[in-house]
C-alpha positions in Angstrom: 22.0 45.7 -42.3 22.7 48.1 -39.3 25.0 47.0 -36.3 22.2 47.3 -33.9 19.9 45.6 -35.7 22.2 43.2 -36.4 22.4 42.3 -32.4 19.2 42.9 -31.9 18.5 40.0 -33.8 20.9 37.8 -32.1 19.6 39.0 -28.7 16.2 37.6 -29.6 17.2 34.4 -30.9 19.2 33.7 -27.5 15.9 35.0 -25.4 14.0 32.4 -28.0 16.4 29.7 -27.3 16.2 30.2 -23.8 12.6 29.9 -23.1 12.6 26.7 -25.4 14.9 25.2 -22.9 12.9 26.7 -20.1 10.1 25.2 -21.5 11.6 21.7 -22.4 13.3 21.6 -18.4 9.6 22.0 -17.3 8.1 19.8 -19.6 10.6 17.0 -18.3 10.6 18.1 -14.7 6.4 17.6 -14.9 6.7 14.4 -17.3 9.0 13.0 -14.0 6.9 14.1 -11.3 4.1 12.6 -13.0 5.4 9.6 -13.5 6.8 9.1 -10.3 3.3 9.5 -9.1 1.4 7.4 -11.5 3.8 4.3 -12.0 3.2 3.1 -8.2 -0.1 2.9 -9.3 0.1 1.5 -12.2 2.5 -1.1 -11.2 0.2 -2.1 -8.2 -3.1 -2.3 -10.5 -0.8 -4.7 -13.0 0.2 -7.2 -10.3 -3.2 -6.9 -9.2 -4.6 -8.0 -12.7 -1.9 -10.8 -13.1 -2.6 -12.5 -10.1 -6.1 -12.3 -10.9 -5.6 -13.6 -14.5 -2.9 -16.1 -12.8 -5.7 -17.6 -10.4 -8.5 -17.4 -12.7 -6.7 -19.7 -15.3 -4.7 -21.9 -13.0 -7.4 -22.6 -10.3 -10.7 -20.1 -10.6 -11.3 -22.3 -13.8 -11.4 -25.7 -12.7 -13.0 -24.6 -8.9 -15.9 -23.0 -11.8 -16.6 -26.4 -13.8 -16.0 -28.1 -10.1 -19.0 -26.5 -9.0 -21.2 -26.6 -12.4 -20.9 -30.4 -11.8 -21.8 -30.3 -8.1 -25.0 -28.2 -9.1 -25.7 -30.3 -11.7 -25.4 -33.9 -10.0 -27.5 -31.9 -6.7 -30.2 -30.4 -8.5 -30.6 -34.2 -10.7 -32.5 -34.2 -13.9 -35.2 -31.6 -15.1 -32.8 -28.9 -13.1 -30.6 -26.2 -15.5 -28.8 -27.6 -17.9 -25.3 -27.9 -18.1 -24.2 -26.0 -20.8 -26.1 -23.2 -19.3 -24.8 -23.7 -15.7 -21.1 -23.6 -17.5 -22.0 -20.4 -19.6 -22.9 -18.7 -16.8 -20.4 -20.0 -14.3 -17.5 -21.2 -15.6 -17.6 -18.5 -18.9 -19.9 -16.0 -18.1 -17.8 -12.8 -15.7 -19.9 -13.6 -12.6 -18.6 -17.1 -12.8 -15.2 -16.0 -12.8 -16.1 -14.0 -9.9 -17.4 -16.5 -7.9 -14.5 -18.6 -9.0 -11.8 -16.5 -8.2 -13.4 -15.6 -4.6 -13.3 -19.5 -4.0 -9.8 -20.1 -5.2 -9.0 -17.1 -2.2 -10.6 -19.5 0.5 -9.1 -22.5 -1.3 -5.6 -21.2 -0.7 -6.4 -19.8 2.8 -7.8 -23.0 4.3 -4.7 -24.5 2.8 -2.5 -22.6 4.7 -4.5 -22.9 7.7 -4.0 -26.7 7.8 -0.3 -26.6 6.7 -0.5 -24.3 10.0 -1.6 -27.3 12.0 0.5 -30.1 13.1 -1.4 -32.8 10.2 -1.4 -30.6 7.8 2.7 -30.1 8.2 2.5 -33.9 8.7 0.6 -34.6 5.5 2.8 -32.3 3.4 6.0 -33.6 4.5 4.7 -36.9 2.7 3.7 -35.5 0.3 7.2 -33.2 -0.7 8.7 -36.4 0.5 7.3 -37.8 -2.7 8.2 -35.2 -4.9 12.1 -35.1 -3.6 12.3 -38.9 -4.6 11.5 -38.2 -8.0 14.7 -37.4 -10.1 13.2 -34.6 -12.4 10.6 -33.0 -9.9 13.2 -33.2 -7.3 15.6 -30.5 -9.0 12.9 -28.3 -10.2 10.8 -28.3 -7.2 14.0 -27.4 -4.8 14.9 -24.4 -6.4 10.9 -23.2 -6.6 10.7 -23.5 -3.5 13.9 -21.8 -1.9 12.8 -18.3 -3.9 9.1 -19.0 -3.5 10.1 -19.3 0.7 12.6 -16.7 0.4 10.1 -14.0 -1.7 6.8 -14.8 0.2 8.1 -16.4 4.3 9.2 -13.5 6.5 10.7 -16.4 8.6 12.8 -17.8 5.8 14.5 -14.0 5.0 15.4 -14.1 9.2 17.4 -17.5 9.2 19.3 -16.4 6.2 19.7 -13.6 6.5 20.5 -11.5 10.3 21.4 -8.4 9.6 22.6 -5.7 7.1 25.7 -4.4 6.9 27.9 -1.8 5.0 31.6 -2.3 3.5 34.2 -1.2 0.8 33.6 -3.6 -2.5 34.3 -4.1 -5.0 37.9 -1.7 -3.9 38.7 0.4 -1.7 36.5 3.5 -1.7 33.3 2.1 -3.3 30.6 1.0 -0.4 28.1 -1.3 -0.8 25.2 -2.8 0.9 25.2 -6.6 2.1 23.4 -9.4 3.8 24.9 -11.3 6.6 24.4 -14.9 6.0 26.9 -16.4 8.4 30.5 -16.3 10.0 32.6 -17.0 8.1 34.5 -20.0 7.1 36.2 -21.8 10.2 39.6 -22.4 7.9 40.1 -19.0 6.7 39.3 -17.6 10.7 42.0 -19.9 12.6 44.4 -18.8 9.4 44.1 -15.2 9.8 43.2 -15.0 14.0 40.0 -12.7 12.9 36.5 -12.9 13.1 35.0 -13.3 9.8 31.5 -13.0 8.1 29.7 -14.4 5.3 28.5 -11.6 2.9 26.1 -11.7 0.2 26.0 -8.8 -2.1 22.8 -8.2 -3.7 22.4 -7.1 -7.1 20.1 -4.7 -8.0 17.0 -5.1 -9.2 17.5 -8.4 -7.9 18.7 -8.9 -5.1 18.1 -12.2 -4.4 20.9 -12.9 -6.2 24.8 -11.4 -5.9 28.2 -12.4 -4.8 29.2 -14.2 -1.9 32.5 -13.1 0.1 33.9 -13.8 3.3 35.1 -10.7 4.7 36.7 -9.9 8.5 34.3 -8.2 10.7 36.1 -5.0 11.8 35.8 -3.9 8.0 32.3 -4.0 7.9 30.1 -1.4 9.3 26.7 -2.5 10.7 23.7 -0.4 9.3 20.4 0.1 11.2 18.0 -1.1 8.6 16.0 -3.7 8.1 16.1 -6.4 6.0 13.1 -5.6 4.0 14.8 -2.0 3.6 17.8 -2.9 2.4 15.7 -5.4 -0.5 13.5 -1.9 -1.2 16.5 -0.3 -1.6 18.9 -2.6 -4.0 15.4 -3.1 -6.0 14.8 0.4 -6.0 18.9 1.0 -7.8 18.9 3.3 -3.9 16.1 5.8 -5.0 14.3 4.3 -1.4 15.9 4.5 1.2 14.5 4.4 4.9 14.3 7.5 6.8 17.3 7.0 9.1 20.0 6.4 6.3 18.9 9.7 4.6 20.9 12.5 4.2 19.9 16.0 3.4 22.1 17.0 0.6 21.7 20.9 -0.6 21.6 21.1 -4.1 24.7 23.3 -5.7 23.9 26.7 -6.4 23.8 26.7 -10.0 21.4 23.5 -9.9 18.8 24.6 -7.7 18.6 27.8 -9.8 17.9 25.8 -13.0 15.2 23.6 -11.0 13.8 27.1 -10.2 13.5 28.0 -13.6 
């Protein structure tokens, strides 16, 4: 075979092998964008359909059969019978409906008279009760410390104040944290410093981490909130609020690929 023919060979299989990667960076690059814009989404409609499917079996179900046998013992003998009343409410999709609507205004009126003054009254009795009871006790404590801290607003202030920045695990590697107090009062008369409790979240949960005690000059207060600073550990730092942001230029030989 001829020299040139001979490179010209190789010449097209390097072209060749250079639009397949062309093609294969796009495809990803497309496949990610996509995604990115499609698993929010997605992720929203899912916890959307378990809560549903959560209510609907745990209350929507017995609020449905609740009212087949209020119908029935209003409406007396000669009304609709009971196994159609339960087809259509209690199995039937408008039933479930209907049911699920009324588990909503079940839970709001509860939290409207926990709001009140009795209704805190009657529900301290009531957890009173269930803290006396060895086994229910231990479970019922730790449901409700992450069911306060996930869901109250007010719960995340007390423990937490602010968020702060410092050098952990060594020197050189930052991390986020959560301010949860200051410090222990040993440890600050020892050293003559002022100290703070740290909690340092992991990530994707941060509700739990590592607790240090650290002095205050080597921390560096950020301005974000607490919510931020949960989006962002959960997030692994892809979110981050708009003041922590940097603008970082892509090298030169990167931003040429991603043009490609």
């Amino acid at each position: 075979m001829p020299l040139y023919k001979h490179f010209s060979i190789e010449r097209c299989n390097v072209i060749a092998g250079v639009k397949n990667m062309s093609i294969t960076r796009r495809f990803k690059s497309y496949f990610l964008r996509g995604l990115a814009v499609l698993l929010p989404t997605i992720l929203t409609i899912w916890i959307c359909v378990w809560i549903y499917k959560f209510i609907q079996a745990n209350i929507s179900v017995y609020v449905s059969r609740a009212l087949v046998w209020l119908i029935m013992f209003a409406q007396g003998e000669g009304g609709i019978s009971e196994e159609r009343l339960t087809e259509i409410l209690a199995e039937g999709a408008a039933g479930s409906v209907i049911g699920f609507l009324i588990a909503l205004i079940i839970v709001c009126i509860v939290g409207a008279l926990l709001a009140s003054v009795v209704g805190r009254a009657i529900w301290r009795i009531i957890e009173e009760f269930i803290m006396s009871t060895p086994f229910l006790r231990r479970v019922y404590s730790y449901i409700k410390q992450v069911t306060d801290f996930v869901i109250t607003p007010e719960e995340k202030a007390k423990l937490f104040s602010r968020v702060v920045a410092l050098e952990y695990p060594r020197k050189g590697i930052w991390s986020i944290g959560f301010v949860t107090g200051s410090g222990l009062r040993k440890v600050a008369e020892n050293e003559k410093k002022e100290f703070l409790t740290i909690l340092i979240p992991n990530s994707p949960t941060p509700v739990t981490g590592y607790v240090i005690v650290v002095p205050k000059e080597q921390t560096i207060a950020l301005d974000m909130t607490v919510e931020e600073a949960f989006i962002f550990a959960i997030s692994a730092g892809v979110i981050a609020p708009n003041s922590q942001r940097m603008s970082v230029a892509l090298p030169k030989v990167v931003a040429e690929n991603e043009q490609k």
